[in-house]
C-alpha positions as CSV (number, residue, x, y, z in Angstrom):
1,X,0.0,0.0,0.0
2,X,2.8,2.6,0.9
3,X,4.4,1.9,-2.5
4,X,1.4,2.5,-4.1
5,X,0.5,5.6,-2.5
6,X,4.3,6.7,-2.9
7,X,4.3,6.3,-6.7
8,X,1.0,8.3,-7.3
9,X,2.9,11.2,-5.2
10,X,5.7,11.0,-7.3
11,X,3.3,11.2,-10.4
12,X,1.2,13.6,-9.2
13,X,4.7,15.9,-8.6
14,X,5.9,15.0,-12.4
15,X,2.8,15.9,-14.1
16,X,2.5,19.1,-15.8
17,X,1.2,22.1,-14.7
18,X,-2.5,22.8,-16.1
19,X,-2.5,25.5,-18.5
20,X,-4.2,28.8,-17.4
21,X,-5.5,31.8,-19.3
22,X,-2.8,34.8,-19.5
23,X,-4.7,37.8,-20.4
24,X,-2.6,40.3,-22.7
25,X,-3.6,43.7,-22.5
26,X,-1.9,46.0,-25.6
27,X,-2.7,49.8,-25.3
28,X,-1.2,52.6,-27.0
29,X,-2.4,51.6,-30.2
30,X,-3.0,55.2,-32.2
31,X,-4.5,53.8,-35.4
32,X,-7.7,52.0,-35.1
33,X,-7.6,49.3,-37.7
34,X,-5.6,46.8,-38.7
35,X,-5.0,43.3,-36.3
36,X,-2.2,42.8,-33.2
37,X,-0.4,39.8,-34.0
38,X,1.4,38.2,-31.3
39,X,3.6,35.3,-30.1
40,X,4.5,34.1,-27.5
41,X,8.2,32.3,-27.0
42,X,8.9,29.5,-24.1
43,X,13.2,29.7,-24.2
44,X,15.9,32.2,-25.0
45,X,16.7,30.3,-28.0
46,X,13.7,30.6,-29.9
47,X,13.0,34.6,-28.8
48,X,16.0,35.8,-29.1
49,X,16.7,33.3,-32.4
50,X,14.0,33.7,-34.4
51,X,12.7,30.1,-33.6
52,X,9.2,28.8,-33.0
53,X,6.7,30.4,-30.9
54,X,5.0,28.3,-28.6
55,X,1.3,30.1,-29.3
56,X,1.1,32.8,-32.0
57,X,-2.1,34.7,-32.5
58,X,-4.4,37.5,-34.3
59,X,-6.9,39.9,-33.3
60,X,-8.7,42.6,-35.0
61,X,-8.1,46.4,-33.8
62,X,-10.9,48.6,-33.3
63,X,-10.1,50.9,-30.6
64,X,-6.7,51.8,-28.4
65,X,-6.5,48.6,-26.7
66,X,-6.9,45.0,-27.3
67,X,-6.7,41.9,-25.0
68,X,-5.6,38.5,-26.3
69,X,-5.8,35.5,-23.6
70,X,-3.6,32.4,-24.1
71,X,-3.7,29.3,-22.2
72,X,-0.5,28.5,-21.1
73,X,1.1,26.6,-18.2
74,X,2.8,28.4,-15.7
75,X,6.0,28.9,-16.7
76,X,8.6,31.5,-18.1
77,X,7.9,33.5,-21.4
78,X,8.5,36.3,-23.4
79,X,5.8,38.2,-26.2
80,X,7.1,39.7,-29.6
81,X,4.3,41.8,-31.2
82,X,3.5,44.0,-33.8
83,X,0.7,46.1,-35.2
84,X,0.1,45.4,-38.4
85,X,-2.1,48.6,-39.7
86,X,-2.0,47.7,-43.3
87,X,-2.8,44.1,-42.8
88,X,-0.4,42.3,-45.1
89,X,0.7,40.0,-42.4
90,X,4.3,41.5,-42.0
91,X,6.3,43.7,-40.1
92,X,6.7,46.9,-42.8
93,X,10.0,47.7,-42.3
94,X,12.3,50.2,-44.2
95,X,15.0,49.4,-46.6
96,X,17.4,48.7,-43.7
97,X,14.6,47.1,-41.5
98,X,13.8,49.2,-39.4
99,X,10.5,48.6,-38.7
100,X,7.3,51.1,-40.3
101,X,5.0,49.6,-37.9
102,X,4.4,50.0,-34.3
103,X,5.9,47.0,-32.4
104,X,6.4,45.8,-28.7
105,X,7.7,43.3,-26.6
106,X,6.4,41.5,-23.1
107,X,8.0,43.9,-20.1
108,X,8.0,46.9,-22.1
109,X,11.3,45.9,-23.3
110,X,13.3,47.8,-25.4
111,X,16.2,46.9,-28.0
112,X,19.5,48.1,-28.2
113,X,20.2,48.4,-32.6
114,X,17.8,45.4,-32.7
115,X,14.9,43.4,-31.1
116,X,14.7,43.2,-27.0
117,X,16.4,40.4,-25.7
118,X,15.0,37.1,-23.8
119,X,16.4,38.6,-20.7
120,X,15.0,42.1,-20.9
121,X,11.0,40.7,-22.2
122,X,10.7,37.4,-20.5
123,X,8.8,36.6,-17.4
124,X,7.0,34.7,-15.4
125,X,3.0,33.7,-15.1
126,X,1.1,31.6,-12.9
127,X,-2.3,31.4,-11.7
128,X,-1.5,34.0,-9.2
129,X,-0.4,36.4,-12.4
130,X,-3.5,36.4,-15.1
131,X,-2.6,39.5,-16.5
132,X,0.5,41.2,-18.7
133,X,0.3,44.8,-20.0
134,X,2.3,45.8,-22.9
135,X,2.5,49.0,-24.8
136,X,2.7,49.2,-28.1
137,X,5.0,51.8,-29.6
């Protein structure tokens, strides 16, 4: 019986954490139209990388602000985002890149001759956290 009980403690403790919603709030959005498009990144190596996100997703402007909620487990993550006004599904960027469109990363982070950093946008959500503001600029 006590091995019994012992092994479903040990698999209760390696089971996963069950995802929660993480709300996304996005203000400072000056023109009303167009879509938000964001993603979300689980490790350094994919944010900072250009790898997969682990969730990306779309939603229509209409106002200032738009919310996005993403069920995720609690964990560590970091949001690139970007308003795309003219709704071509890419980042309008300049001959050198620079980017035409307002962007913004999880934190409020900011880049340095390039996109924010993993350690500069990523943080961490639980239950106890539903909520992440982020201002597009």
């Amino acid at each position: 019986m006590f091995r019994l009980l012992a092994a479903a403690a040990i698999l209760a403790c390696a089971a996963p954490a069950a995802a929660a919603p993480l709300t996304f709030a996005f203000t400072g959005i000056e023109t009303p139209k167009g879509a938000i498009l964001m993603s979300v990144y689980d490790s350094e190596e994919a944010f900072d990388r250009g790898g997969k996100p682990l969730v990306s997703q779309m939603v229509a402007v209409a106002g200032t602000s738009v919310e996005i909620v993403a069920d995720l487990p609690p964990g560590r993550y970091a949001v690139k985002a970007f308003h795309d006004i003219d709704g071509d599904g890419k980042m309008g960027t300049n001959p050198f890149g620079i980017p035409l469109e307002p962007f913004a990363f999880s934190n409020d982070a900011v880049g340095d001759m390039g996109p924010a950093k993993w350690t500069a946008a990523a943080f961490d959500f639980d239950a106890a956290t539903p909520r992440h503001a982020i201002k597009i600029r």
